[in-house]
BATOR-285149 format. One record per residue (C-alpha): z, y, x; residue number from 1; residue in one letter. Coordinates in nm, 2 decimals, decimal comma. Layout:
! residues N
PT|Z|Y|X|NUM|a
...
//
This chain:
! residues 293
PT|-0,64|3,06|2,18|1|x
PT|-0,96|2,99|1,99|2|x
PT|-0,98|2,93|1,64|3|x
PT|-1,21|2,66|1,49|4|x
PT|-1,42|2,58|1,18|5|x
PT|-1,58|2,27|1,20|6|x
PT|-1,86|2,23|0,91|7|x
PT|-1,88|1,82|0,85|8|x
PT|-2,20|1,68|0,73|9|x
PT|-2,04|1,34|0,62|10|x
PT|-2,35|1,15|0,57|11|x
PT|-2,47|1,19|0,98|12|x
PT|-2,44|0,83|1,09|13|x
PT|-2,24|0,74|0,83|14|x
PT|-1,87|0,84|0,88|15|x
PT|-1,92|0,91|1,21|16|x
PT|-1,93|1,23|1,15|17|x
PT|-1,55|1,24|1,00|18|x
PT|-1,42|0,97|1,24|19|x
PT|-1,57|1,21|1,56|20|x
PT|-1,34|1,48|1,45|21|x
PT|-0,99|1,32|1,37|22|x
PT|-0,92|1,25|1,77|23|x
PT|-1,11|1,61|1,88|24|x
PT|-0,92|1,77|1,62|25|x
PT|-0,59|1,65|1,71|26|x
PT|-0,65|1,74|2,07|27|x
PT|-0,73|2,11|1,97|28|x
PT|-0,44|2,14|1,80|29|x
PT|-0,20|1,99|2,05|30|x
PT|-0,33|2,28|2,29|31|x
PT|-0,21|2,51|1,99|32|x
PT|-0,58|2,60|1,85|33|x
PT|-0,64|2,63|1,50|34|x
PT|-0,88|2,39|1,36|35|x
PT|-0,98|2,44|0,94|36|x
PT|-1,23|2,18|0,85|37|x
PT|-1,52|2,20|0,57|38|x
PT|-1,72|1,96|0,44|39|x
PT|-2,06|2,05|0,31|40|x
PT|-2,24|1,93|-0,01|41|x
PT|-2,55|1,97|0,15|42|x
PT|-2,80|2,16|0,42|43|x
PT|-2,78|2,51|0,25|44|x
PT|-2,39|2,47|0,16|45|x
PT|-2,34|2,37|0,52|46|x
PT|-2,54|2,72|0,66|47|x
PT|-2,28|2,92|0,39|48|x
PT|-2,00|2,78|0,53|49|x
PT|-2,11|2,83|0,91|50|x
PT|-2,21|3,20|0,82|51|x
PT|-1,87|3,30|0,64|52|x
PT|-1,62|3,08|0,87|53|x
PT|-1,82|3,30|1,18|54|x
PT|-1,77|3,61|0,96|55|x
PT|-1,40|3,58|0,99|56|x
PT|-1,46|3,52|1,37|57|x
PT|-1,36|3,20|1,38|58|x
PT|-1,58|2,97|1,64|59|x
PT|-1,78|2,74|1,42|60|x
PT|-1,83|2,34|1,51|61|x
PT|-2,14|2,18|1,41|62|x
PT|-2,01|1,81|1,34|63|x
PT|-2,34|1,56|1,26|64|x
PT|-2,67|1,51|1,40|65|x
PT|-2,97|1,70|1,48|66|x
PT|-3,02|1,81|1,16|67|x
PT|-2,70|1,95|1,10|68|x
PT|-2,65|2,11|1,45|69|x
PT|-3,01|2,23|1,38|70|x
PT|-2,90|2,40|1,04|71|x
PT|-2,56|2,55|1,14|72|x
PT|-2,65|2,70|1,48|73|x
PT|-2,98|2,78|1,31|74|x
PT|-2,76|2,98|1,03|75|x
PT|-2,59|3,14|1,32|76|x
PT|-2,92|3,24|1,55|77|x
PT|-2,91|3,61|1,59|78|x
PT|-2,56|3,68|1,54|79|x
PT|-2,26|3,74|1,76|80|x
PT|-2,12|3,40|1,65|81|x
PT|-1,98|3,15|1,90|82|x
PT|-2,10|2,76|1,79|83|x
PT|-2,00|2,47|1,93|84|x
PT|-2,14|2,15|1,91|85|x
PT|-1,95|1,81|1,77|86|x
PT|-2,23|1,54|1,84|87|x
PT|-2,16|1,26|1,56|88|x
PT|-2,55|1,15|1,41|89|x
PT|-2,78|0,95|1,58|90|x
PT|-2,99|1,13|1,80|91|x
PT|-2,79|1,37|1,93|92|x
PT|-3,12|1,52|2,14|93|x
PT|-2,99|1,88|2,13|94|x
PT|-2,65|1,80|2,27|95|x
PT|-2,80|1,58|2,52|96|x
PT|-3,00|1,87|2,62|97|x
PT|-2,74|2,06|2,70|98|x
PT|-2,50|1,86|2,85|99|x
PT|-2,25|1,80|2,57|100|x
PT|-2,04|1,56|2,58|101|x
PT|-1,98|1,34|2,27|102|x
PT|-1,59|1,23|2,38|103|x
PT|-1,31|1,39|2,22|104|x
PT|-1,13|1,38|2,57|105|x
PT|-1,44|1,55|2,77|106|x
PT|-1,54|1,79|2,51|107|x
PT|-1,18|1,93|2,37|108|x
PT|-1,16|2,12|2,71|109|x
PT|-1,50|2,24|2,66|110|x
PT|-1,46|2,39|2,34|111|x
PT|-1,12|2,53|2,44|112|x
PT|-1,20|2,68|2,78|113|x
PT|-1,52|2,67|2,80|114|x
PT|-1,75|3,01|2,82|115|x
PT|-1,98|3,06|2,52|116|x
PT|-2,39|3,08|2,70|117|x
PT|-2,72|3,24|2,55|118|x
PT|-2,99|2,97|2,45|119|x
PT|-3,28|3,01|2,25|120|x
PT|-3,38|2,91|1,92|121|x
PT|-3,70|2,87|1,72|122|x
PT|-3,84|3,02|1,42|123|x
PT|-4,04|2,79|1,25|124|x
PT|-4,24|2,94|0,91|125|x
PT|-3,95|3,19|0,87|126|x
PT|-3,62|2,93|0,89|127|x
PT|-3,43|2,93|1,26|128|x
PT|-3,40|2,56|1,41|129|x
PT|-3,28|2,44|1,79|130|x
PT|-3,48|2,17|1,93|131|x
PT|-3,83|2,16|1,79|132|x
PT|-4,12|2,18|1,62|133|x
PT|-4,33|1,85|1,58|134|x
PT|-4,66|1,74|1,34|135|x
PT|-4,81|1,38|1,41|136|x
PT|-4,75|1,03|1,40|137|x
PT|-4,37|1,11|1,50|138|x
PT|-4,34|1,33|1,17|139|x
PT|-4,45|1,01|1,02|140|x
PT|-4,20|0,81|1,24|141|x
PT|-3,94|1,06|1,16|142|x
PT|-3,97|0,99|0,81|143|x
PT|-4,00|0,58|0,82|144|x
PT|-3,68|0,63|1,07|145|x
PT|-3,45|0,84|0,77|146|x
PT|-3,56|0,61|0,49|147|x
PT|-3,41|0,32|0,65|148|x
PT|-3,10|0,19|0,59|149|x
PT|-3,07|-0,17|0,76|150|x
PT|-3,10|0,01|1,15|151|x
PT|-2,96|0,24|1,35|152|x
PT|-3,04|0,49|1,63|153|x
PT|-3,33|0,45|1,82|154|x
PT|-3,36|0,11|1,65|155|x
PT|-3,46|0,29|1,36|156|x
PT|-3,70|0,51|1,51|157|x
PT|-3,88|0,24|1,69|158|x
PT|-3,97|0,07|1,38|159|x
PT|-4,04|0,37|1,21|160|x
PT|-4,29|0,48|1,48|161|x
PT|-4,45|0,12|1,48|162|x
PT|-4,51|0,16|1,07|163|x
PT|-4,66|0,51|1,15|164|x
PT|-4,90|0,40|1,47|165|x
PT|-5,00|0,08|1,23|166|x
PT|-5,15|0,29|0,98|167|x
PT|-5,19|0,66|1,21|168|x
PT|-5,55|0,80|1,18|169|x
PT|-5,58|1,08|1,43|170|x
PT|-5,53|1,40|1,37|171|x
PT|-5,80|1,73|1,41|172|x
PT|-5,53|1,98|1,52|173|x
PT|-5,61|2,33|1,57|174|x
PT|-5,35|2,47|1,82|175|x
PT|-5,29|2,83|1,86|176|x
PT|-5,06|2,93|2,17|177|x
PT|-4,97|3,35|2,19|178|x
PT|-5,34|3,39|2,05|179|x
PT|-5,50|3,14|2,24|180|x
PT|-5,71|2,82|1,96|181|x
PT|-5,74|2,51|2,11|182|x
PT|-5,86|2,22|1,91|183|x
PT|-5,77|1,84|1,99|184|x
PT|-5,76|1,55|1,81|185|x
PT|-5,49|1,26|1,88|186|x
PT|-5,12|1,19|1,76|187|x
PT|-4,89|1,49|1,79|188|x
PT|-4,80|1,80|1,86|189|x
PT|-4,50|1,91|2,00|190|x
PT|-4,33|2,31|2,01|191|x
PT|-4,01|2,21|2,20|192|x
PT|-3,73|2,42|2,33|193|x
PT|-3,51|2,13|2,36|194|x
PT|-3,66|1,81|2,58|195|x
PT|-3,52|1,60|2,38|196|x
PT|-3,64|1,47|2,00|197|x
PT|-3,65|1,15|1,83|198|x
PT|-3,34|0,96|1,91|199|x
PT|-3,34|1,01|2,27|200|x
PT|-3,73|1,05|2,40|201|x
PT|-3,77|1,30|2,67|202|x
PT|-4,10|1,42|2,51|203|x
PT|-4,07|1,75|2,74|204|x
PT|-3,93|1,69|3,05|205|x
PT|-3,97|2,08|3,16|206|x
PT|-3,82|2,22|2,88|207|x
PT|-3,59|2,48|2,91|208|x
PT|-3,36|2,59|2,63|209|x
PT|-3,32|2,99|2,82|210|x
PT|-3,67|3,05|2,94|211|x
PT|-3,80|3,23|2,64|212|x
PT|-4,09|3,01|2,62|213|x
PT|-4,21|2,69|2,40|214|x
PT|-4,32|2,37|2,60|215|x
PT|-4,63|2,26|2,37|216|x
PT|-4,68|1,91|2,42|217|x
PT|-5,00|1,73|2,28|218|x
PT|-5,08|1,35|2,26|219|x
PT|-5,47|1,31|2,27|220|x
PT|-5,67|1,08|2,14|221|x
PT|-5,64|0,72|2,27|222|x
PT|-5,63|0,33|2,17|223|x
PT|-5,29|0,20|2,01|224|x
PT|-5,25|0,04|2,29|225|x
PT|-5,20|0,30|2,57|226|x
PT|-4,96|0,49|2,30|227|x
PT|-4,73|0,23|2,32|228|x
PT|-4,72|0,22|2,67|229|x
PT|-4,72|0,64|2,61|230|x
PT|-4,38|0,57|2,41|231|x
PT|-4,21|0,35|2,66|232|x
PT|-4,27|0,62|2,92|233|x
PT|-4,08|0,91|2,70|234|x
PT|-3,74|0,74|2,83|235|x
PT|-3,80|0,90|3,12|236|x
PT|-4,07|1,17|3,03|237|x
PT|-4,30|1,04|3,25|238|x
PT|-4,57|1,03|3,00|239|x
PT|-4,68|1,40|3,09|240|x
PT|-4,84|1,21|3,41|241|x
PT|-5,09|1,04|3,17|242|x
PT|-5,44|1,29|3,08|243|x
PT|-5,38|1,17|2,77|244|x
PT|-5,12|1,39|2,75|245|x
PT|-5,15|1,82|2,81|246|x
PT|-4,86|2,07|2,81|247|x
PT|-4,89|2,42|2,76|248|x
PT|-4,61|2,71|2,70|249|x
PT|-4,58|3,00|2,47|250|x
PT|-4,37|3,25|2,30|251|x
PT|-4,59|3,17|1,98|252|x
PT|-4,71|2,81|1,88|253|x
PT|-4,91|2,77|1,51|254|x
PT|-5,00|2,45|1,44|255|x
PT|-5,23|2,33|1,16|256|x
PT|-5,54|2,06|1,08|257|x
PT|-5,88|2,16|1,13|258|x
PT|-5,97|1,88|0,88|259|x
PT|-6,07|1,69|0,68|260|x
PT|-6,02|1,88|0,33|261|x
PT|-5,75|1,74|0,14|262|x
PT|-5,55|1,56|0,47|263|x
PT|-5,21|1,68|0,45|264|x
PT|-4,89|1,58|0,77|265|x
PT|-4,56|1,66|0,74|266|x
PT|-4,41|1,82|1,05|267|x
PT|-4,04|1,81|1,16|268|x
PT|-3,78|2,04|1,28|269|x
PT|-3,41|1,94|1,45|270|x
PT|-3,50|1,55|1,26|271|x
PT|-3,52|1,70|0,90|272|x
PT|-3,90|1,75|0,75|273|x
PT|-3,92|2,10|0,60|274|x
PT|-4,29|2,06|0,48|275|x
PT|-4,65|2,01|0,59|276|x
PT|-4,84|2,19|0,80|277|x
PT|-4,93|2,43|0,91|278|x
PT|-4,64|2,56|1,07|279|x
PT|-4,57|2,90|1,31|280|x
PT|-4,29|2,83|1,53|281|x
PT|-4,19|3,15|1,74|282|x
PT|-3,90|3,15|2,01|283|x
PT|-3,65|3,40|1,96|284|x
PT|-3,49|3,42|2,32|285|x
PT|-3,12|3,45|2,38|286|x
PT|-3,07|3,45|2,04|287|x
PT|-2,77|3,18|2,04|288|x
PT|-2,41|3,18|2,22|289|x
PT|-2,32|2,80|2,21|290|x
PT|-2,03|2,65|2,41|291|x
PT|-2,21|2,44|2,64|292|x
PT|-2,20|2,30|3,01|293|x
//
């Protein structure tokens, strides 16, 4: 029988973090598994507490959003470490990409029987994440999204990404894929393993999370206009129809600006914002075991 440690972020999506875990954890431990809990003070506490609980090789439970999943599976990237994944923020994109469910009664026979599978991960600028790498308006969005307070979910990020497309000048990105520049100018640029990022959008469709390659998606220049439509259409990924829109893969992705002097953008990683470009994401194949579908 498996032996848990679920690291709790208890800010993701308020207490859902905590409340998520009370029925899971009592139907681990009716099936006799052994289930510590730790809560973490913060993003570099919570990587601590993943790294010693899978020292003592117990499986380790991200419980939280994308951010916390990101950090604690990041933490465990490389390693031997079984991670399992406790979906309790408000995106959820990596979990959705694998098939994880977020009900206690679905996934407590995952994570008791289920068998642990290699994905990738990403490094980006030196720290491991899961989902992706991302510099543009939806850095922008990103950030509006986790200062707000009054909304929720994709309600947040909607209104977050309307402030950043209000105010968005575009971006001169120089894009370098396993060697190969490429310069465009629009509103983002995307290094995804996962298909999934900002609350739910299906921003690359194709994306595989154990092909050992990056999807780089890039969202040219255009009129507001047609990127709202462009945003409605991420549901369902069909934006990648639009020439607007050009994908590319890679083992290697750097992404900086070309100009003007002084512009600074943030970019984004698993839903936190690490720093501002540029940023060298580089997938590092196989290098997760994760209970998962």
């Amino acid at each position: 029988m498996r032996a848990f440690t679920a690291i709790v972020n208890p800010a993701a999506g308020g207490s859902a973090s905590a409340s998520r875990l009370m029925p899971l954890g009592r139907l681990l431990r009716e099936a006799g598994a052994e289930l510590d809990v730790e809560y973490s003070r913060g993003m570099e506490h919570a990587a601590d507490l993943a790294r010693a609980a899978a020292g003592t090789g117990r499986v380790v439970l991200g419980v939280g959003g994308d951010g916390m999943i990101g950090c604690v599976g990041g933490a465990l990237a490389g390693t031997d470490a079984v991670f399992g994944i406790v979906p309790a923020g408000r995106g959820n994109d990596f979990a959705r990409q694998l098939g994880v469910p977020s009900g206690a009664a679905e996934l407590a026979p995952l994570l008791l029987e289920g068998e642990p599978r290699a994905v990738d991960a990403i490094e980006a600028n030196g720290t491991p994440v899961l989902g992706s790498v991302y510099a543009g308006v939806d850095a922008v969005a990103n950030d509006n999204a986790n200062r707000t307070r009054l909304l929720r979910g994709s309600a947040a990020y909607y209104v977050g990404a309307l402030r950043a497309i209000v105010s968005w000048r575009h971006a001169d990105y120089l894009i370098t894929v396993d060697g190969e520049r490429h310069r465009r100018e629009g509103y983002t640029a995307v290094a995804a393993n996962s298909g999934y990022y900002g609350f739910g959008k299906h921003i690359a469709p194709d994306a595989r999370v154990d092909d050992g390659l990056l999807d780089v998606v890039l969202i040219r220049r255009a009129p507001r206009t047609l990127f709202f439509s462009v945003m409605r259409e991420l549901e369902k990924g069909t934006h990648v129809r639009r020439p607007e829109v050009e994908v590319m893969r890679g083992r290697e992705v750097r992404i900086e600006l070309a100009g003007p002097p002084g512009r600074t953008l943030p970019y984004g990683a698993d839903g936190e914002l690490p720093g501002v470009l540029p940023v060298t994401a580089r997938v590092l194949p196989g290098a997760l075991r994760v209970i998962a579908p």
